[in-house]
N, C-alpha and C positions, 0 to 999 in steps of 0.2 A: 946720134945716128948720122948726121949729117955731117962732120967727121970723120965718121968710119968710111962712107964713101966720098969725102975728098971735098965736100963744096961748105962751104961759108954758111952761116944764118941769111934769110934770105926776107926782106923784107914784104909786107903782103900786098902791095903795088908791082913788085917782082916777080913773084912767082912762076907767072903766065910764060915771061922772056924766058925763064929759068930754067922750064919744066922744055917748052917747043926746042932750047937752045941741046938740053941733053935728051931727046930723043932724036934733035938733028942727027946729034954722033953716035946713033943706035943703042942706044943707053935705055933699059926699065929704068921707068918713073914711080914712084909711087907717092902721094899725099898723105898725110896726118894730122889730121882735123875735121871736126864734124859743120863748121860753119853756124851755130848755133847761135855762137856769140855775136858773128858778124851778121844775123838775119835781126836777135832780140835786141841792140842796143842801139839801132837808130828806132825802132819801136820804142823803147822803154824812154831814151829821149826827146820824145814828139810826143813822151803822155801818151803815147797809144797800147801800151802793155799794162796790163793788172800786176804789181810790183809782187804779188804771191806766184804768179805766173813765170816773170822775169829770174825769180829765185831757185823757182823749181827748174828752168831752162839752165839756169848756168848751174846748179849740180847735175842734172844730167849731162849737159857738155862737160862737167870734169869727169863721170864716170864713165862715158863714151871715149875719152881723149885716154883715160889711161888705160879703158881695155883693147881700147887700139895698138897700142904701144905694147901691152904684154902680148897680143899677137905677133908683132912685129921682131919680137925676141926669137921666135919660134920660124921665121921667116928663114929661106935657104935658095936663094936666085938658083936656078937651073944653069948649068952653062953647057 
């Protein structure tokens, strides 16, 4: 996707510059990801997630990430 409209892989310390820099130039933004992983894995390594719990989060974060994505097919910017 990211590709198709023109910009690089963008790492997750980036994003934030990434996103403010292309709505500076009147650009839709839109995101792709459910943040799931990045709330469960400083949990899961401080031993504060139940490791059945941690499992069940990251297939739901793959299931959420790719029915994001089939929406995203279906996607048609207005101009």
């Amino acid at each position: 996707m990211a590709a198709e409209v023109g910009i690089d892989e963008v790492m997750p310390e980036d994003k934030v510059d990434v996103v403010k820099r292309l709505q500076a130039e009147g650009r839709s933004v839109a995101m792709v990801g459910d943040g799931v992983n990045v709330a469960a894995l400083p949990l899961a390594a401080a031993g504060l997630l139940n490791p059945m719990i941690a499992g069940a989060a990251m297939a739901f974060s793959s299931v959420f990430v790719v029915g994001n994505s089939l929406r995203l097919r279906r996607y048609s910017p207005a101009h």
